[in-house]
N, C-alpha and C positions, 0 to 999 in steps of 0.2 A: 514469569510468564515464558511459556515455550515460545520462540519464535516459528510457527507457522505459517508459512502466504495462505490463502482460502483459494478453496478450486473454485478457476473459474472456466466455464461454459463444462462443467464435467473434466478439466484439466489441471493437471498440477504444474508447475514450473520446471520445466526439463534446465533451466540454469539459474542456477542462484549467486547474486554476488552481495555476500556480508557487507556492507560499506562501513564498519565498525570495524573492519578489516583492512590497515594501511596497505597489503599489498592488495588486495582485490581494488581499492580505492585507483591504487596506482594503473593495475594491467586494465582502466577503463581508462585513464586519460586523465585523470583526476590528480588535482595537487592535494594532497590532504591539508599543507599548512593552511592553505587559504579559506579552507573550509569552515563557517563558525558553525551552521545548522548544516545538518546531514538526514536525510532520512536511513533508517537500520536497512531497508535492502532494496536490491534493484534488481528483479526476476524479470524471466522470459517463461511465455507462455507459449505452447505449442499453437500455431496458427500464428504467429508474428507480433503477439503482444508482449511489449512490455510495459513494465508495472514497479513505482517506486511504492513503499511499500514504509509506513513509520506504523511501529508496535507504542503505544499511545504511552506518554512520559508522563509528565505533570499536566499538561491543561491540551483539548482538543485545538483550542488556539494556536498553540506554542507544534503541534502533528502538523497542522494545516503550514504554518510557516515552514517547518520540515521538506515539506514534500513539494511546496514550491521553490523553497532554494535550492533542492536537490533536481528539480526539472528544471530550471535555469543555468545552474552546471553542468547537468549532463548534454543539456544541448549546442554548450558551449565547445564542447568535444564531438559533436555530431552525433548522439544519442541521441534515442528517442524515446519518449516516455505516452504512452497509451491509455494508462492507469494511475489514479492515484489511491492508493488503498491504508486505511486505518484501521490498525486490527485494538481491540479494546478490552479493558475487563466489561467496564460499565459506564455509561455517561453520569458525570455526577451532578448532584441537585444544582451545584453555582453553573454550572455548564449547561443543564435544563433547561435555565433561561432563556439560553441565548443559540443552541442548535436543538435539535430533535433529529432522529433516525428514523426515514421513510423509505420500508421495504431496506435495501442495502444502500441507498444515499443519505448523504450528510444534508441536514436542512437548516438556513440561518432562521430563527424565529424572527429576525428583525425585517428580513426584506421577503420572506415568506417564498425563496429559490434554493437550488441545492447552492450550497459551496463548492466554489473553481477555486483552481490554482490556473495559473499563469504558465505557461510555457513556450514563448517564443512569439507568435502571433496565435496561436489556439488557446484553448481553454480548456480545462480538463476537470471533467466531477468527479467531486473526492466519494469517494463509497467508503459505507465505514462498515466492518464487521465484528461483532462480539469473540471473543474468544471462545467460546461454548458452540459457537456457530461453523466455527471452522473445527472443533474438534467433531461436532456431530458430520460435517463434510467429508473430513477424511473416513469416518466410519462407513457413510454410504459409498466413498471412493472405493475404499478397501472393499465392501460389501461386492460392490459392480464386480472390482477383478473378480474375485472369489469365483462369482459364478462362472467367467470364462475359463478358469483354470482348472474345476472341478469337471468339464464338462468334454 
C-alpha cells in the first residue's frame, strides 16, 4: 500500500514526518527506543492541522492503539495532534462486527459512537479512509490544479 495522507478540507500536507523514520522520529522530540506503537505519520496540514495518521496493519483495533500512543507521545514533546486518521484497504468481516465506517468516521457497533483516542485532556475522532478513496482524492486534487494552470 502507497502511503498517502487524504486531502483534507481540499488540502494536502505541506509537511510530512515518516515516524518509521528514526531520524524524523528523533528531529520531533521523540526517543524512538521507548516507542513499542508508533503510528506511520505525523502531517501538517495547511491551516494549522495536524494529523497522526496509521496506514491500517493487522486489526482496526491494533491502528486505533496506534494513533493513541502516538498522541500521547507527541504531546509529551509539546505537539499537537488535531487529527486522527486511518487510511485502509478494507474493514474486514471479524472487524465488521465490532466498527462500521459512517461517511469518513470510525463507528464502535458496541456503544453505537464514533471512536476517540485520548490525547491529553481532549478527545479526538479517529476518521478512517479507504485507500481508493484517497486515491480518487488526489485525482480530483490534481484535477482542481490542472484547471488553474491551464488557464
Amino acid at each position: 500500500m502507497r502511503k498517502k495522507p487524504p486531502v483534507i478540507d481540499g488540502k494536502i500536507p505541506d509537511e510530512r514526518y515518516d515516524l518509521d523514520d528514526v531520524s524524523k522520529v528523533r528531529l520531533l522530540g521523540l526517543n524512538p527506543d521507548s516507542l513499542l506503537k508508533i503510528a506511520d505519520q505525523y502531517d501538517h496540514y495547511p491551516g494549522c492541522k495536524w494529523a497522526i495518521i496509521e496506514f491500517k496493519s493487522r486489526s482496526l483495533r491494533n491502528s486505533v492503539d496506534q494513533l493513541e500512543e502516538t498522541a500521547e507521545n507527541l504531546l509529551n514533546v509539546q505537539k499537537q495532534a488535531h487529527l486522527a486518521i486511518i487510511v485502509a484497504i478494507k474493514i474486514n468481516r471479524a472487524e465488521r462486527r465490532i466498527f462500521s465506517k459512517r461517511g469518513n468516521m470510525l463507528y464502535s457497533k458496541i456503544s453505537n459512537a464514533p471512536v476517540q483516542i485520548r490525547a491529553g485532556n481532549n478527545r479526538i475522532e479517529v476518521r478512517i479512509y479507504y485507500v481508493h478513496e484517497v486515491d480518487r482524492q488526489y485525482e480530483e486534487y490534481n484535477r482542481s490544479l490542472m484547471q488553474w494552470v491551464s488557464k
